[in-house]
ROMITI-293072 format. One record per residue (C-alpha): residue number from 1; chain; x, y, z. Coordinates in nm, 3 decimals. Each point is the difference from the previous one (the first is absolute). Layout:
<atoms>
@k = NUM | c = A | east = X | north = Y | up = Z
...
</atoms>
This chain:
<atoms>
@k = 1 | c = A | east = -5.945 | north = 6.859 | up = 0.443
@k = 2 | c = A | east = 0.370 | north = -0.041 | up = -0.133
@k = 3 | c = A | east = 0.144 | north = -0.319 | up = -0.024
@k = 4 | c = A | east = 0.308 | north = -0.150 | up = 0.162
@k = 5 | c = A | east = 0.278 | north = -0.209 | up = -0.134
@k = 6 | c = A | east = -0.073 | north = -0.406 | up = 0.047
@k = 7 | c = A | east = 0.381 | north = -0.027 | up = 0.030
@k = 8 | c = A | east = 0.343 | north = 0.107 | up = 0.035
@k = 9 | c = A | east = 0.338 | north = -0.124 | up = -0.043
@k = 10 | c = A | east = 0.294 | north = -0.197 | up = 0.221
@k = 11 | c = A | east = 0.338 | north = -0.087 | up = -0.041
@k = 12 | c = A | east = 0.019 | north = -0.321 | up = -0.016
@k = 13 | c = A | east = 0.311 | north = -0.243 | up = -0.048
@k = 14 | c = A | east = -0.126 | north = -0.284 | up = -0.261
@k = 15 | c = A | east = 0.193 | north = -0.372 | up = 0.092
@k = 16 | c = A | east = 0.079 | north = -0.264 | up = -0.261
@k = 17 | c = A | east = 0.114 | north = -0.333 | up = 0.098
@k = 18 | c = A | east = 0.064 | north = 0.110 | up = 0.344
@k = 19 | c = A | east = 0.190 | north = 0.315 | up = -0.124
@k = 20 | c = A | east = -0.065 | north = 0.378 | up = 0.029
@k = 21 | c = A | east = -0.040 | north = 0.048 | up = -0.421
@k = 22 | c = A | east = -0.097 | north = 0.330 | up = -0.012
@k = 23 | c = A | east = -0.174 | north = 0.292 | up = 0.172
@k = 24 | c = A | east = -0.293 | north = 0.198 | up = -0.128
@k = 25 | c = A | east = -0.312 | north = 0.183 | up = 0.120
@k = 26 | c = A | east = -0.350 | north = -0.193 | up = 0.016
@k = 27 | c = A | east = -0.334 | north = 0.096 | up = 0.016
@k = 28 | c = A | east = -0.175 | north = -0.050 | up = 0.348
@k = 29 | c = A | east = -0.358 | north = -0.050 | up = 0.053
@k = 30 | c = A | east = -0.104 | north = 0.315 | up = 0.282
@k = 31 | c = A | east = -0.153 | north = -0.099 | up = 0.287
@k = 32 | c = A | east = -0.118 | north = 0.304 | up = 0.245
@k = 33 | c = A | east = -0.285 | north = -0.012 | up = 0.248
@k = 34 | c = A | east = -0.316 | north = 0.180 | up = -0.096
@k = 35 | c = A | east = -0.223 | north = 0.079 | up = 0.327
@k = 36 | c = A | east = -0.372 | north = 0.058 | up = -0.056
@k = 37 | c = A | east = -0.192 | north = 0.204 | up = 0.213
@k = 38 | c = A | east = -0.423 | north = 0.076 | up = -0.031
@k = 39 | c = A | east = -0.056 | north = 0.355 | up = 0.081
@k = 40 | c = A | east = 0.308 | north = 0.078 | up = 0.138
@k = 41 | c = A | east = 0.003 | north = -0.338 | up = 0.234
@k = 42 | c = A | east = 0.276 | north = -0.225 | up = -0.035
@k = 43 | c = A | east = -0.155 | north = -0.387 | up = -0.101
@k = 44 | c = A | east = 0.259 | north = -0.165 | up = -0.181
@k = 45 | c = A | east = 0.387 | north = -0.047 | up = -0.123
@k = 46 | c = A | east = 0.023 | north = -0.173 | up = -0.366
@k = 47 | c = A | east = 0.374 | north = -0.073 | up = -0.119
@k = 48 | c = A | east = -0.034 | north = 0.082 | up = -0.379
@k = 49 | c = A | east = 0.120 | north = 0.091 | up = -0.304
@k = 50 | c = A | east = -0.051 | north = 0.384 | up = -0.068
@k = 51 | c = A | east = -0.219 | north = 0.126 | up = -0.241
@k = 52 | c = A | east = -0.377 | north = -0.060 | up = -0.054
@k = 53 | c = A | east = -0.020 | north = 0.070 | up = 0.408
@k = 54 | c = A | east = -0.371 | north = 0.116 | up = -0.045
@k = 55 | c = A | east = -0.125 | north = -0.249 | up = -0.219
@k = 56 | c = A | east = 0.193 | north = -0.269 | up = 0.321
@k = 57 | c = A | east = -0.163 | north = 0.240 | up = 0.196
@k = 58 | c = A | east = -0.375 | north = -0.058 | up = -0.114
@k = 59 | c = A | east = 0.013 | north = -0.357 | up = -0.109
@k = 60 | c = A | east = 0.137 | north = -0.089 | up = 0.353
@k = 61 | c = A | east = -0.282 | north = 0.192 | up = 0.184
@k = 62 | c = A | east = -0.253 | north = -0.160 | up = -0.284
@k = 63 | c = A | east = 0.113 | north = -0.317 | up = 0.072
@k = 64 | c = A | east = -0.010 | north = 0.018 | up = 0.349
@k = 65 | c = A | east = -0.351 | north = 0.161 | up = 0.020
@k = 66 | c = A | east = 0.065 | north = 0.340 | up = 0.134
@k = 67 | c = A | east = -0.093 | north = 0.163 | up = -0.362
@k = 68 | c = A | east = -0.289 | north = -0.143 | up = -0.170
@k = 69 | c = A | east = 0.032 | north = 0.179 | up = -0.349
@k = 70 | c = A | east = 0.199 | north = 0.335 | up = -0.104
@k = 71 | c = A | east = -0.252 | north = 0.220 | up = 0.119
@k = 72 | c = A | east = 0.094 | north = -0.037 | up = 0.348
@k = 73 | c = A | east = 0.299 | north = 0.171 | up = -0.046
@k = 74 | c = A | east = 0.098 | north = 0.347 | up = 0.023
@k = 75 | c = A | east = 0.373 | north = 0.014 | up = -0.097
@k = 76 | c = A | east = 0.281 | north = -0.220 | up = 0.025
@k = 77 | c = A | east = 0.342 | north = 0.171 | up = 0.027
@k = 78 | c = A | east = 0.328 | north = -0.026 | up = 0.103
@k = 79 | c = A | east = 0.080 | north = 0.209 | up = 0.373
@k = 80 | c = A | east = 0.290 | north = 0.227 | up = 0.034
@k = 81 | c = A | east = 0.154 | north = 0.236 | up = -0.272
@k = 82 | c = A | east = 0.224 | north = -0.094 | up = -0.300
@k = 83 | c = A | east = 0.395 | north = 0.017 | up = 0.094
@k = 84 | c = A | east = -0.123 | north = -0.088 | up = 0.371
@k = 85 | c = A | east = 0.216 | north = -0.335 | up = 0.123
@k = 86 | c = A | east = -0.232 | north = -0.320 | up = 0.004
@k = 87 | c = A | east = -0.289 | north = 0.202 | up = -0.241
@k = 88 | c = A | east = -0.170 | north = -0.218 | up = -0.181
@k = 89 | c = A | east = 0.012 | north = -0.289 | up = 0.234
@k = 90 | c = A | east = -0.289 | north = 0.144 | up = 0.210
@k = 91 | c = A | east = -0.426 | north = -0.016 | up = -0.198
@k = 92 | c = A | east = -0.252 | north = 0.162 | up = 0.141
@k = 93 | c = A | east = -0.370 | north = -0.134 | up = -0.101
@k = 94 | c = A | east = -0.303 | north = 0.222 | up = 0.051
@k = 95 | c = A | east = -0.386 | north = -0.072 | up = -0.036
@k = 96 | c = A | east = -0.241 | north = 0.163 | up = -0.197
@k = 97 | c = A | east = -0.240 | north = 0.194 | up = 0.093
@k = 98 | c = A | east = -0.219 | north = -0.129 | up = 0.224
@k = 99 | c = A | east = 0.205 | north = -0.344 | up = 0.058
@k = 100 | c = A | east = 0.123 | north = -0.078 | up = 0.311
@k = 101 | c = A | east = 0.313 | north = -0.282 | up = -0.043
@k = 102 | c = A | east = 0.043 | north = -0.204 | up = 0.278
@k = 103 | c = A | east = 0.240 | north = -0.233 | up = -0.028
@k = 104 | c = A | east = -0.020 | north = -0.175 | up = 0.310
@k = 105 | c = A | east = -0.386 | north = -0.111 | up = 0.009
@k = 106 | c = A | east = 0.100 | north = -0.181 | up = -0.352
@k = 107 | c = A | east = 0.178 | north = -0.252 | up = 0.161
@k = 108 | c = A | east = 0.243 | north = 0.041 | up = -0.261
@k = 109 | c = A | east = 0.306 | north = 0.150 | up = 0.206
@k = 110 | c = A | east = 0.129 | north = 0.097 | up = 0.321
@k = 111 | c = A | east = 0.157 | north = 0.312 | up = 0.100
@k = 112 | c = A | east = 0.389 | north = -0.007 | up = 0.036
@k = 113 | c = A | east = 0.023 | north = -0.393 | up = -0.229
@k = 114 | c = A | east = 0.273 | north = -0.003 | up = -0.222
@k = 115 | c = A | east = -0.098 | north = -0.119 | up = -0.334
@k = 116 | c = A | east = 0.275 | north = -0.162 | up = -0.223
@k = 117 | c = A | east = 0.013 | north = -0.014 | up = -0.343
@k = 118 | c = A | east = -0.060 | north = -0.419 | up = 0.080
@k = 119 | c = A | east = -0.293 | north = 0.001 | up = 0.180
@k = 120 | c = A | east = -0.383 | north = 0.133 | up = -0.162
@k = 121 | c = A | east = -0.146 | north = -0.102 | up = 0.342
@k = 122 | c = A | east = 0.166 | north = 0.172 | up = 0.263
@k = 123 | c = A | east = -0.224 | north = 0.126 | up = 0.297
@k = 124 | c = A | east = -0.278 | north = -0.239 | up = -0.059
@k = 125 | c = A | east = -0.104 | north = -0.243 | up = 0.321
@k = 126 | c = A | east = -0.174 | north = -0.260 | up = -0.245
@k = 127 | c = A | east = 0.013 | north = -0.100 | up = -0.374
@k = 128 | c = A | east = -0.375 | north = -0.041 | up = 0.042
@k = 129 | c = A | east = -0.060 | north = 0.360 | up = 0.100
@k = 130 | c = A | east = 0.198 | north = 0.120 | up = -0.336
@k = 131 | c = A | east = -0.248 | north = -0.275 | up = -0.188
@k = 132 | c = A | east = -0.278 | north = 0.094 | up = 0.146
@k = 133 | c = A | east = -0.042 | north = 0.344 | up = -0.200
@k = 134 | c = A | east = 0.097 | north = -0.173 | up = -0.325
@k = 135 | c = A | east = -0.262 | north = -0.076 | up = -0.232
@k = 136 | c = A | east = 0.049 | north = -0.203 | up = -0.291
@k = 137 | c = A | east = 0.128 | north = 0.069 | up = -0.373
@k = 138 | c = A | east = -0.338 | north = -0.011 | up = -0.189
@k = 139 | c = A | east = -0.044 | north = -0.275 | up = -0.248
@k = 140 | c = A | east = 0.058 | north = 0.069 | up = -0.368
@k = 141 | c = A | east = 0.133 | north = -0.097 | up = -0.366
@k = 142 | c = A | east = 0.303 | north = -0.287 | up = 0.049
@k = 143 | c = A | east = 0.314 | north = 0.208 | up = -0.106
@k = 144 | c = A | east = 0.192 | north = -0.146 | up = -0.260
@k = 145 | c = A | east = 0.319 | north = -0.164 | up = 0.115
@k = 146 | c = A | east = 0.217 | north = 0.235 | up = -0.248
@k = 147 | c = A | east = -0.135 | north = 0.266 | up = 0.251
@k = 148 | c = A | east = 0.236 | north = -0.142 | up = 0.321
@k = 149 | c = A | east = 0.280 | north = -0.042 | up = -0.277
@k = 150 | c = A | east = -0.034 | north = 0.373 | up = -0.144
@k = 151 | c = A | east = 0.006 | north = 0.144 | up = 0.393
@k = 152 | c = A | east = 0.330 | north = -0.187 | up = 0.036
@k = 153 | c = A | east = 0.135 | north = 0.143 | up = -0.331
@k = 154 | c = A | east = -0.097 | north = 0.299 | up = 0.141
@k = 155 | c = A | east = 0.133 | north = 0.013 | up = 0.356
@k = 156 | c = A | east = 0.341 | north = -0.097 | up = -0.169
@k = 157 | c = A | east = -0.014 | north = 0.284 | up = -0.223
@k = 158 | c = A | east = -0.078 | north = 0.270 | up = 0.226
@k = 159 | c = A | east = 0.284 | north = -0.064 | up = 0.259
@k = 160 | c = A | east = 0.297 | north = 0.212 | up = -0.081
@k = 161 | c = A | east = 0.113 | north = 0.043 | up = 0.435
@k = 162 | c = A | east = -0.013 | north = -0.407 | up = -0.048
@k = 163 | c = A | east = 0.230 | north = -0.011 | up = -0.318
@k = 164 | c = A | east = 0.257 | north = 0.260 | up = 0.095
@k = 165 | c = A | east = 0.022 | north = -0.114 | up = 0.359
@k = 166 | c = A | east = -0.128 | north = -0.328 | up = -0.011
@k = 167 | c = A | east = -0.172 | north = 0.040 | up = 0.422
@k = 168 | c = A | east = -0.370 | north = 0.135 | up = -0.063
@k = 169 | c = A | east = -0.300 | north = -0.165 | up = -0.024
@k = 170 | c = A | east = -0.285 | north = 0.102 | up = -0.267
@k = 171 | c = A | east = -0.385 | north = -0.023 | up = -0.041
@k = 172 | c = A | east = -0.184 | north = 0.083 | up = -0.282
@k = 173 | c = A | east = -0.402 | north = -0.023 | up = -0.104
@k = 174 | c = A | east = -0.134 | north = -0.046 | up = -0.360
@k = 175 | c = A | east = -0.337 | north = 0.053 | up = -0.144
@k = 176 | c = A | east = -0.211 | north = -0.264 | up = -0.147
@k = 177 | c = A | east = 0.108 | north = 0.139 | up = -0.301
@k = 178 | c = A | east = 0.403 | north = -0.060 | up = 0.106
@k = 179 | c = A | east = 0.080 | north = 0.390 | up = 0.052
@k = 180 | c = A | east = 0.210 | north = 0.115 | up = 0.274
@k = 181 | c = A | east = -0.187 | north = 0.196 | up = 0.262
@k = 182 | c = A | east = 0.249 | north = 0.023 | up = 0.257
@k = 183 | c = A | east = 0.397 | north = -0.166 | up = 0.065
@k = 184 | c = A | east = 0.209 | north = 0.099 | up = 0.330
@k = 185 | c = A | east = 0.343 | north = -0.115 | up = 0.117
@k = 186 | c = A | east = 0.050 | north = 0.006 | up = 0.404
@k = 187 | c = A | east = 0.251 | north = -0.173 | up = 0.231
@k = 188 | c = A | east = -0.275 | north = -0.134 | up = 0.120
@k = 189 | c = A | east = -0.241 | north = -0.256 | up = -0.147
@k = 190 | c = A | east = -0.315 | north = 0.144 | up = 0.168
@k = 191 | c = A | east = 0.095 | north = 0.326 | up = -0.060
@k = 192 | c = A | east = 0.022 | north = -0.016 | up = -0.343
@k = 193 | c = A | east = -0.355 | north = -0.174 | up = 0.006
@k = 194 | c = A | east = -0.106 | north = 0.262 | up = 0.212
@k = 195 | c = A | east = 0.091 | north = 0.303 | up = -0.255
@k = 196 | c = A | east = -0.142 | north = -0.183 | up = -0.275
@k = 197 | c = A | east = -0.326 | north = -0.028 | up = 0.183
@k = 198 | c = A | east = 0.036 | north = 0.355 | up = 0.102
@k = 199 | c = A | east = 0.046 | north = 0.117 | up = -0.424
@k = 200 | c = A | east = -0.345 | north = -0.170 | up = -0.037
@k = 201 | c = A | east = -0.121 | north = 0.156 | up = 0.260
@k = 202 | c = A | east = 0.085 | north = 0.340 | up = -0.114
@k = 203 | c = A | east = -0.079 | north = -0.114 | up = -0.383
@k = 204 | c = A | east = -0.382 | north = -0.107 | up = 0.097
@k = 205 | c = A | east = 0.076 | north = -0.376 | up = -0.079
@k = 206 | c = A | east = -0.105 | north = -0.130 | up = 0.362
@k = 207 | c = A | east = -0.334 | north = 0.007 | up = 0.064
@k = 208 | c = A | east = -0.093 | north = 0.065 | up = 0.345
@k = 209 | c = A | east = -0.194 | north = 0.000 | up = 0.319
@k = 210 | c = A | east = -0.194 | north = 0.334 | up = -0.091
@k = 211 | c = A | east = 0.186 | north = 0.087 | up = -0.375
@k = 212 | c = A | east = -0.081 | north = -0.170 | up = -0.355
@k = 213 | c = A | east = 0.298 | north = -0.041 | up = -0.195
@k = 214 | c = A | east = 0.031 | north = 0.231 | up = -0.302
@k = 215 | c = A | east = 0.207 | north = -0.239 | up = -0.251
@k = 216 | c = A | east = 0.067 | north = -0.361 | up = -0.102
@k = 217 | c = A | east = 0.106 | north = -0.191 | up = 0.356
@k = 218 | c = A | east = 0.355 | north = -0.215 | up = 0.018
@k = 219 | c = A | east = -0.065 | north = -0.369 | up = -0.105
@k = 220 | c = A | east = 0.354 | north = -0.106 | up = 0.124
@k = 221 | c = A | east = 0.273 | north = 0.091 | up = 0.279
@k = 222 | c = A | east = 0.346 | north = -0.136 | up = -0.104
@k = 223 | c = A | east = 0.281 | north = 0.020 | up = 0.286
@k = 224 | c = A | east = 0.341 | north = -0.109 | up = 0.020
@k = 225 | c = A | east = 0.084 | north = -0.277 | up = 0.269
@k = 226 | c = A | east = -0.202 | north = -0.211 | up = 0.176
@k = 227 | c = A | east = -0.355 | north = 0.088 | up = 0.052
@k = 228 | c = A | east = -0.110 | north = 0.047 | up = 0.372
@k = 229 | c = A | east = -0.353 | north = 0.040 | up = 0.234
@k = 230 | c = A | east = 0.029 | north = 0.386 | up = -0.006
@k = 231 | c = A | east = 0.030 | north = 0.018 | up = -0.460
@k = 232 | c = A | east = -0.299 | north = -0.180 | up = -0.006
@k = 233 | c = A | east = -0.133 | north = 0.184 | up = 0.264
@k = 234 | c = A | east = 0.067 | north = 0.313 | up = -0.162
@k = 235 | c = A | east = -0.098 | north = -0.129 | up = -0.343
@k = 236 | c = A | east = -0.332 | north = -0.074 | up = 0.149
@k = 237 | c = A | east = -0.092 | north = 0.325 | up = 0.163
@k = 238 | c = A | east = 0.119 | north = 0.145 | up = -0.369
@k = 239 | c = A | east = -0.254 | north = -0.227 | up = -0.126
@k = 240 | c = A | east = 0.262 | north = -0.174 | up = -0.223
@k = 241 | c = A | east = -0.099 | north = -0.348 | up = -0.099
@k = 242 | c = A | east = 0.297 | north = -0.163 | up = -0.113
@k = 243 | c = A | east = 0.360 | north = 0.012 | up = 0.106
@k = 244 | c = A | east = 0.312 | north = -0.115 | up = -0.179
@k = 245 | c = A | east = 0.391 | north = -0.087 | up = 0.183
@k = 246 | c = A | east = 0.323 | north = -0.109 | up = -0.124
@k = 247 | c = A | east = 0.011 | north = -0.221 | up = 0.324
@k = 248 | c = A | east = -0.221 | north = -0.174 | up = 0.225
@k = 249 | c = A | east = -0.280 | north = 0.117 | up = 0.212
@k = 250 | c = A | east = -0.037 | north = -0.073 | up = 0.374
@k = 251 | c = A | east = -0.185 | north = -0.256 | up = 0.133
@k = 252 | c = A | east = -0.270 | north = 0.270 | up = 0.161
@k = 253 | c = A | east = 0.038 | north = 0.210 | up = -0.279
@k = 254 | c = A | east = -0.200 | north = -0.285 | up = -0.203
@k = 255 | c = A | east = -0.207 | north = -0.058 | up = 0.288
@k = 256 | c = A | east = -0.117 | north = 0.404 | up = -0.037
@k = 257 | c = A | east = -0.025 | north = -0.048 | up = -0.382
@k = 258 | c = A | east = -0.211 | north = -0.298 | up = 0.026
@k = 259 | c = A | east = -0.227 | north = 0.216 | up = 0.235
@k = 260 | c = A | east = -0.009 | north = 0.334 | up = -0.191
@k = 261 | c = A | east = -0.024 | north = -0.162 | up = -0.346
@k = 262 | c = A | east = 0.305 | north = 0.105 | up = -0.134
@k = 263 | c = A | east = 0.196 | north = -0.208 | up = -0.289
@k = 264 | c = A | east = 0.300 | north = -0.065 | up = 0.129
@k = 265 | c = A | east = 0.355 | north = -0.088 | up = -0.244
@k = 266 | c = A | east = 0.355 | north = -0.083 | up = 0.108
@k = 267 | c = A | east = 0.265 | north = -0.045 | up = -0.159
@k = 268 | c = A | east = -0.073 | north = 0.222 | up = -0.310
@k = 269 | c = A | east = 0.251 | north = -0.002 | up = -0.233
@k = 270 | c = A | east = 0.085 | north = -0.144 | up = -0.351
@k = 271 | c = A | east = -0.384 | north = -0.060 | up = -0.117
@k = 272 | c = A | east = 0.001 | north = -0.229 | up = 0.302
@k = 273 | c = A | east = -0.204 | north = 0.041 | up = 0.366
@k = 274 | c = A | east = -0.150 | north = -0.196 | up = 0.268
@k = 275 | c = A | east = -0.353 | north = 0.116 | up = 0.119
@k = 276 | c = A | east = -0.062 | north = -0.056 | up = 0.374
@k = 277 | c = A | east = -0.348 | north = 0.175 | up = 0.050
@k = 278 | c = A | east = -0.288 | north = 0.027 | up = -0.213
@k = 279 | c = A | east = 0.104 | north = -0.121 | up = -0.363
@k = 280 | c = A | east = -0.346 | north = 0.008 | up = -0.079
@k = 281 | c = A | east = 0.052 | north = 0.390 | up = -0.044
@k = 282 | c = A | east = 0.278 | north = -0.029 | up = -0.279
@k = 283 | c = A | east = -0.101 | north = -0.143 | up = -0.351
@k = 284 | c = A | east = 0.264 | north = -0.257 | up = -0.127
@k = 285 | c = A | east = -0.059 | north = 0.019 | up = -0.374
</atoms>
């Protein structure tokens, strides 16, 4: 699937001390709707950042419930034709053989809801209902704190859209061993989550509901801004059990960590961090 530009450029007239200095052209962040439709019916409109659309694609449908490992689906691919106005705003997600999707008895959407890039939770009645189906991150080996540092380090080196346009938000996952397994930029904070949870998904690093994961699983989820109910929601169903921000977490985002056993860091930056769930799960040596 080819990949689209993150950005493009503007004029733009640059002020100094209240006067027009100079004018120039600046890169710009693109923001274009994506709607996703499950065999060929319409369920959702995402405002994103092009490229990665079918890893968005899958992690948002993973997330939500209506996939429950990579086997369930057929194909993902754009709709239209190349050189056809609006192609490659439109994804079309099949099932496999013998899977019937059905969005709807999920609980996890409703037909004609317009999900933004700022809200993980559109469509659902209850937070209960989307914590219902959420089991918990299994217990295991306290990660050493260099871990939450290294998956900052990381998310800051794999955001190019950020540094030349300085309006997208990143997420990245690390290893227990501090490699990379996946980094996207989006307009949108969940989004990006969302295509970083759909590389592991495509990579075997998730394991799932009826698929054993192949390779090494992420130990940490690093995102840019402040870190909300839907990351760690997404981070659980991932099975991810620590996550790392540059800013604060939400009040019910700590709630959700505290009752999925997920480490939880703020604040991550310059060897320093506040833990607000589980510190037990990072090793302070």
């Amino acid at each position: 699937m080819s990949q689209r530009d993150s950005s493009t450029e503007r004029a733009i007239v640059r002020i100094e001390d209240g006067v027009a200095a100079s004018t120039d052209q600046d890169a710009i962040a693109i923001e274009e709707p994506l709607e996703l439709r499950v065999a060929g019916d319409p369920l959702a409109i995402t405002m994103r950042t092009p490229g990665q659309d079918r890893e968005l694609a899958l992690g948002l449908l993973f997330a939500e419930g209506v996939i429950a490992s990579l086997s369930d689906v057929g194909s993902v691919a754009h709709c239209g034709r190349p050189g056809q106005e609006g192609y490659g705003n439109t994804i079309d997600v099949t099932p496999g053989p013998g899977v019937a999707l059905q969005p709807e008895r999920t609980g996890a959407m409703r037909r004609g809801t317009l999900t933004n890039a700022a809200c993980g939770v559109c469509g659902r009645r209850t937070i209960e209902d989307l914590l219902a189906r959420i089991e918990p991150v299994p217990a295991g080996p306290a990660l050493p704190i260099a871990l939450l540092w290294r998956a900052s380090d990381a998310l800051a080196r794999h955001q190019p859209g950020f540094t030349r346009t300085g309006a997208l938000h990143g997420a990245a996952t690390i290893d227990g061993e501090g490699q990379v397994l996946a980094a996207h930029e989006d307009v949108g904070r969940h989004n990006a989550v969302d295509k970083v949870v759909g590389s592991l998904l495509v990579g075997g690093h998730v394991p799932s509901t009826n698929q054993t994961s192949s390779h090494a699983g992420p130990a940490v989820l690093a995102v840019s801004g402040r870190i909300s109910f839907e990351i760690v929601q997404k981070a659980a169903t991932a099975g991810i059990p620590a996550i790392c921000g540059v800013s604060a977490p939400t009040s019910l985002a700590i709630d959700m960590a505290e009752r999925v056993g997920i480490a939880l860091a703020g604040f991550v930056r310059e060897r320093r961090l506040n833990l607000y769930a589980h510190p037990e799960r990072i090793a302070l040596s």
